[in-house]
C-alpha positions as CSV (number, residue, x, y, z in Angstrom):
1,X,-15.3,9.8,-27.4
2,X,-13.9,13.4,-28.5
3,X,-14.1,12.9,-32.0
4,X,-11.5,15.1,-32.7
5,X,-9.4,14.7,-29.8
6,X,-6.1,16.7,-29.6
7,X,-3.4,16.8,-27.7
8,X,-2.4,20.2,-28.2
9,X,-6.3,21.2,-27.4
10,X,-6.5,18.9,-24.2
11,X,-3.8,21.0,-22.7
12,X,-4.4,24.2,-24.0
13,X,-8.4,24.1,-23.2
14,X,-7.0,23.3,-19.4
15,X,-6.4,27.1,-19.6
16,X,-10.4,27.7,-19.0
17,X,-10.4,25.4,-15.9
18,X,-8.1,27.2,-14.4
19,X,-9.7,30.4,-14.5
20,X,-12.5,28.7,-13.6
21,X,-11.5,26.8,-10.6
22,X,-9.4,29.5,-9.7
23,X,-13.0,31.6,-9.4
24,X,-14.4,28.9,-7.3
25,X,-12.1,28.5,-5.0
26,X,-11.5,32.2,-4.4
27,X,-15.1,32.0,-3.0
28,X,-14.3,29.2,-0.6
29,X,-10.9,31.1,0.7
30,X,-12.7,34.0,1.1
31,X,-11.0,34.0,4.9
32,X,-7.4,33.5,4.0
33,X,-5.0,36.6,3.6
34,X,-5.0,37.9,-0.5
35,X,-1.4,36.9,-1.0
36,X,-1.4,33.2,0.4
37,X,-4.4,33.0,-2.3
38,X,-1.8,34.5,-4.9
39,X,0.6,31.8,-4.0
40,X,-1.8,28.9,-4.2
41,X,-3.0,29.8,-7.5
42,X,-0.6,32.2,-9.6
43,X,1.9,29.1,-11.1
44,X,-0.8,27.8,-12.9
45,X,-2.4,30.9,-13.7
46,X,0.7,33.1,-14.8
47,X,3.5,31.1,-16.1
48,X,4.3,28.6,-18.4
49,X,4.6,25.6,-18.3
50,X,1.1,25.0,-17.1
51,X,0.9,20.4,-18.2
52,X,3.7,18.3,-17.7
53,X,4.8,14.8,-19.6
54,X,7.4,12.7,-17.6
55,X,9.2,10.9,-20.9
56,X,10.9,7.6,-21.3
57,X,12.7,6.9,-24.3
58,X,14.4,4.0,-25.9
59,X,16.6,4.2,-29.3
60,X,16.2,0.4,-30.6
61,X,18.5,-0.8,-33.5
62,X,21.2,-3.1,-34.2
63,X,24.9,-3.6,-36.8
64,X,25.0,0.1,-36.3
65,X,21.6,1.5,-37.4
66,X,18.9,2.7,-35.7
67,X,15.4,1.5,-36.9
68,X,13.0,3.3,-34.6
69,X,12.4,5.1,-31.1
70,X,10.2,3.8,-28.2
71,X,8.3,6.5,-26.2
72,X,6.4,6.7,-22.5
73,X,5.0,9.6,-21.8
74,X,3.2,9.8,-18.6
75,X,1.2,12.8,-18.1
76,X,0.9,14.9,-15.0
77,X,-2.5,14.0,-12.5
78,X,-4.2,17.2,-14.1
79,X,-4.3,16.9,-17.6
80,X,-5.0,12.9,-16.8
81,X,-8.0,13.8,-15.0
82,X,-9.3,16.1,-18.4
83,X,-8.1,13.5,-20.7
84,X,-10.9,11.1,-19.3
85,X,-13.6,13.7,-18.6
86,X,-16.9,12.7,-20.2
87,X,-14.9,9.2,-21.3
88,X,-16.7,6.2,-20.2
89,X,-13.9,4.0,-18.2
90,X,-16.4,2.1,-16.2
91,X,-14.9,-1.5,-15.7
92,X,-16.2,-3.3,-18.6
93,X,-15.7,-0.6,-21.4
94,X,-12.0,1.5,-19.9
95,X,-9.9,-1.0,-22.2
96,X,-11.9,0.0,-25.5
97,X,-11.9,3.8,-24.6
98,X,-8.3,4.0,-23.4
99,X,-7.7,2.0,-27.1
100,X,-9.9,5.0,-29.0
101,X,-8.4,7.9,-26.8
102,X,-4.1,6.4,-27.8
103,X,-5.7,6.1,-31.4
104,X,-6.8,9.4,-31.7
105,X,-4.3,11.2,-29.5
106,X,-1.4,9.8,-32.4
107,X,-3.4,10.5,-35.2
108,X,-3.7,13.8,-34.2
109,X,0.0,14.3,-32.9
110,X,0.9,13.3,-36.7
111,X,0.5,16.7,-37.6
112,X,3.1,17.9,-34.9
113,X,5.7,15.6,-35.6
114,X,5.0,13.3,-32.5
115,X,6.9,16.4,-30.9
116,X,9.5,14.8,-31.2
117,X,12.7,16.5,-33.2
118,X,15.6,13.9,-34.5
119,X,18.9,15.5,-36.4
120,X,21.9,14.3,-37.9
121,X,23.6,17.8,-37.7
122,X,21.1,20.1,-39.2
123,X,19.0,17.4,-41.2
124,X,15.8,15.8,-40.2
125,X,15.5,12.5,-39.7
126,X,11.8,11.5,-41.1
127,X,9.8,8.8,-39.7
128,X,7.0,6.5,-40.4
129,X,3.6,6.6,-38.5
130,X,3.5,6.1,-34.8
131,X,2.2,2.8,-34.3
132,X,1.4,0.4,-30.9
133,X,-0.1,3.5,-29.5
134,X,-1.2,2.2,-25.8
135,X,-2.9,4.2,-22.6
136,X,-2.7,2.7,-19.4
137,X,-3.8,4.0,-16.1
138,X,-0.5,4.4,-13.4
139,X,-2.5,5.9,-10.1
140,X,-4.3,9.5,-11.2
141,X,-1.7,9.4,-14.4
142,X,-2.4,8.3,-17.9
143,X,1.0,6.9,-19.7
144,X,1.2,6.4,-23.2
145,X,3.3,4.2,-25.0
146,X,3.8,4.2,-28.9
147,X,6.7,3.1,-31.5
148,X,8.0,5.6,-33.6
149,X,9.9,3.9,-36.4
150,X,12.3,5.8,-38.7
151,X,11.4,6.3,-42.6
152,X,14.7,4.1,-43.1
153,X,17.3,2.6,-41.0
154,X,19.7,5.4,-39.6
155,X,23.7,4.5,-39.6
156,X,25.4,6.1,-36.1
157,X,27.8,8.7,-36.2
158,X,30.6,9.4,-33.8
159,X,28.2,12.7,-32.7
160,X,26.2,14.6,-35.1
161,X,22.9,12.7,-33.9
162,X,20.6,14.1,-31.5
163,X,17.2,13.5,-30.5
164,X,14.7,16.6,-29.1
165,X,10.8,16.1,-27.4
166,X,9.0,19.3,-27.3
167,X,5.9,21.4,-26.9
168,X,7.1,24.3,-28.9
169,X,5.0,26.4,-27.4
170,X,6.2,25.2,-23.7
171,X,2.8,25.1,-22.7
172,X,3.5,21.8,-21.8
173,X,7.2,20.6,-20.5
174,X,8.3,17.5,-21.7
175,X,10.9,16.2,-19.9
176,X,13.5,12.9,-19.1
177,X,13.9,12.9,-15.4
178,X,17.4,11.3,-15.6
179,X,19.9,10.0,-17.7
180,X,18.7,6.5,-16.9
181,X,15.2,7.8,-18.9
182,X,16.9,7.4,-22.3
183,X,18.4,3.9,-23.4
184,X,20.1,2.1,-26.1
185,X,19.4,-1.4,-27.4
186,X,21.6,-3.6,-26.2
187,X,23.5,-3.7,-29.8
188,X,23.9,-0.2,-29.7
189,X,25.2,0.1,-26.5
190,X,27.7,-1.8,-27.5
191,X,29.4,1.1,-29.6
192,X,27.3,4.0,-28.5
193,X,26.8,6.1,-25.6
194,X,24.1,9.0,-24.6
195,X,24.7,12.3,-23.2
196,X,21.8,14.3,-21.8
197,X,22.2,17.9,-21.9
198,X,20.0,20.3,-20.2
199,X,18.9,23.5,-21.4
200,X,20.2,26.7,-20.0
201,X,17.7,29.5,-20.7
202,X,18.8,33.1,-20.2
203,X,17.0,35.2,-16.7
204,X,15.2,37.3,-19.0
205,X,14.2,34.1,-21.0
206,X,12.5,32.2,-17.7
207,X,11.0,35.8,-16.5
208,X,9.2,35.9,-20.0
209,X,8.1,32.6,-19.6
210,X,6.3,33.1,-16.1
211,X,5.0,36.1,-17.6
212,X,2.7,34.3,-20.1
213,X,-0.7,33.4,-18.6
214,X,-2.1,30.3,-20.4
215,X,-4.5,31.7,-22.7
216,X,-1.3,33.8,-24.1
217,X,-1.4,33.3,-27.8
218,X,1.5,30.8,-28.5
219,X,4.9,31.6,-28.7
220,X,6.4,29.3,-31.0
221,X,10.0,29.8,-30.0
222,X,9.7,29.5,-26.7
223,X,9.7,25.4,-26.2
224,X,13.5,25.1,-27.9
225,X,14.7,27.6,-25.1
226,X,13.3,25.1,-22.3
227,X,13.9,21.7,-23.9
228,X,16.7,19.0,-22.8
229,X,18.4,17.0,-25.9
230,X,20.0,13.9,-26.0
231,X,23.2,13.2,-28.5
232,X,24.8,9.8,-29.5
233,X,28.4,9.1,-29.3
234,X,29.6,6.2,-31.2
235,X,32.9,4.9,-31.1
236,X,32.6,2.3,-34.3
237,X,30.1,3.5,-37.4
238,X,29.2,1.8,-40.3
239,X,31.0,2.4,-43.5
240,X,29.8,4.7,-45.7
């Protein structure tokens, strides 16, 4: 087990195995024409996003307050395939390594705020610590499951609340697929609706982005240009 497994280094130590695959593999295309070698190999060399997390998420809560947020994040075939290197998930032992790896991938992710960015207009909502942190295998992708519950119950608003997940660095994208990717409790759903809104990055903001090769030094501000976000419309709220 990586002692000090981190989520952040997983994906940004992937860097190194591109180069170095990217080596390799030059020496076994060493027929093909220089440019269809480019074009096999440059979008994970030279631009960013180089890891990708497929995210479900679902807002639980009931009389008009939210308690906590459900998350799946299921990881692209790649950084699966790193995530387990050197891990032993022979038959007999995968259970108890996949239950050390979700364990120290949260604890680690504490420092990073889960990723995961949830406003009332311009405040911060805080939470508690991640908890039934789960890995499970789907195919070559590892999917990870935790509960992320608030500090203290949250009251709905008729729209100041939105909810963002995000590498700031956009190393890694982090993304809902569809609308259908982010759900209510059924007691909230009763009074509340979600709108998904996608980003809209500038030209010059995507050509900067596939600039960046991926040992770049991070770019902080990058991963809020790139990042969807989700607001709540409620029609009744609580009294205040």
């Amino acid at each position: 087990m990586k002692q000090l497994f981190n989520l952040i280094d997983v994906i940004n130590r992937l860097s190194t195995r591109y180069v170095s695959r990217f080596s390799t593999c030059c020496r076994s295309l060493n027929g093909l024409p220089f440019g269809l070698v480019l074009l096999c190999f440059a979008p994970n060399l030279y631009a960013h996003p180089h890891s990708w997390i497929e995210m479900k998420t679902h807002i639980e809560g009931e009389n008009g307050m939210i308690t906590s947020l459900s998350m799946e994040w299921s990881f692209d075939a790649m950084t699966s395939m790193y995530m387990l290197d050197g891990e032993n998930v022979s038959a007999d032992t995968e259970a108890e390594t996949f239950k050390k790896l979700a364990a120290s991938v949260i604890e680690n992710m504490k420092y990073e705020h889960y990723f995961t960015y949830f406003y009332d207009g311009k405040e911060p909502i805080k939470y508690q610590v991640a908890e039934h942190a789960k890995f499970e295998r789907d195919k070559a992708k590892m999917v990870l499951t935790f509960d992320l519950p608030l500090s203290k119950p949250k009251p709905v608003t008729r729209g100041s609340l939105r909810v963002l997940i995000f590498d700031p660095s956009y190393f890694v994208d982090m993304s809902w697929l569809s609308n259908s990717d982010v759900t209510l409790s059924p007691e909230l759903a009763r009074q509340c609706q979600l709108e998904l809104i996608e980003p809209n990055p500038t030209p010059e903001q995507m050509s900067y982005a596939m600039s960046l090769p991926a040992d770049a030094d991070p770019d902080n501000t990058l991963g809020q240009l790139f990042t969807q976000s989700v607001e709540l419309h409620c029609a009744a709220v609580p009294a205040s």
